[in-house]
N, C-alpha and C positions, 0 to 999 in steps of 0.2 A: 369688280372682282378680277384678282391677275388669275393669267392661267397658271401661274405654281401652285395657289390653293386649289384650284379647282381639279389638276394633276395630283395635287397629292390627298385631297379628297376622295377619289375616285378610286386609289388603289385601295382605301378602307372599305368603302361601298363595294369593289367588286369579290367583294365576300358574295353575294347575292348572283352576280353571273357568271365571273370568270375568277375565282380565288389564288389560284397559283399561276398565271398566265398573264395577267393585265400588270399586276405588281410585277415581276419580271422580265416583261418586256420595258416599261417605265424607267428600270433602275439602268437597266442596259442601255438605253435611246437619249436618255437626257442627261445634262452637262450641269444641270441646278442642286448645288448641294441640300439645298431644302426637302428638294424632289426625292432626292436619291434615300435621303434619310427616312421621310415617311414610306418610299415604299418597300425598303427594307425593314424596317417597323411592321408593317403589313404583311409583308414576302412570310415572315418570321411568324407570324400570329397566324397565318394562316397554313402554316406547314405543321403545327403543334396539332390542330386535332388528326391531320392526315399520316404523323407521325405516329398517334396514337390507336387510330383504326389498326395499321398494319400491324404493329404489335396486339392487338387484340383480335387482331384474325390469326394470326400464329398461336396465342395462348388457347385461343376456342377450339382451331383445328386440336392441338392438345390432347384439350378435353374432352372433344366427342370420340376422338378416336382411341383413347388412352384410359377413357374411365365410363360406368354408365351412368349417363345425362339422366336416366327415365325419372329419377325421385331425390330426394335431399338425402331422406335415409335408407339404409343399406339394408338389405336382409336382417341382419343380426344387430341392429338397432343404432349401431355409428353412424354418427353424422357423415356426410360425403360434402367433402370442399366442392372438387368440384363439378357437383351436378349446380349448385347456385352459381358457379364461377361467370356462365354466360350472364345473368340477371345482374352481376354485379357493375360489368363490365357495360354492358346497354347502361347503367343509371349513371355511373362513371362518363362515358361517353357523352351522355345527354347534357350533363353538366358542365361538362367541360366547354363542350360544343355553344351552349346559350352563353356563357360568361363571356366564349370568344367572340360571339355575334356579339353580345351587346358591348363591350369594349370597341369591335370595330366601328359602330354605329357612333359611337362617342366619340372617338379618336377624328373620323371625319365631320360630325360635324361643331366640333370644337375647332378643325383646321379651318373650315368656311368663317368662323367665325371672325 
């Protein structure tokens, strides 16, 4: 096994310990176009969910602080957007989140391959 796959396996895998850190130091350090591509590949897949937390902690700050969270419907029988807005956001997240694990999981070990 050369160490280019094993480099560029690793920056997939380091979903698990170091996600934005390991790919970014790899992309920065090595001179192997191979290298460089999978861990910007990676840098990139793993900057997407943390892209999407901070945008979903600004909409929820929003929320809580701009509308009441307590119940779905309102006093006078209207639905409220957003008292679900956090519930949707958590299931959004979740999803997003496993697709991008298991794509990393893939992505490395199709590179060992």
């Amino acid at each position: 096994m050369s160490n280019k796959k094993l480099l560029s396996s690793l920056c997939y895998f380091s979903i698990f310990f170091a996600p934005l850190l390991l790919p970014a130091i790899i992309y920065f350090v090595t001179d192997e176009f191979e290298v460089r591509r999978h861990a910007k590949k990676s840098l990139i897949s793993h900057i997407i969910p943390m892209a999407l937390l901070i945008a979903g902690f600004i909409i929820l700050s929003f929320s809580i602080f701009s509308f009441n969270t307590q119940s779905v419907m309102s006093s006078d029988g209207n639905f409220m957007f957003w008292g679900i807005v956090p519930f949707l956001f958590i299931a959004l997240y979740s999803a997003l989140f496993f697709v991008v694990l298991i794509w990393n999981v893939y992505q490395g070990i199709k590179v060992l391959k």
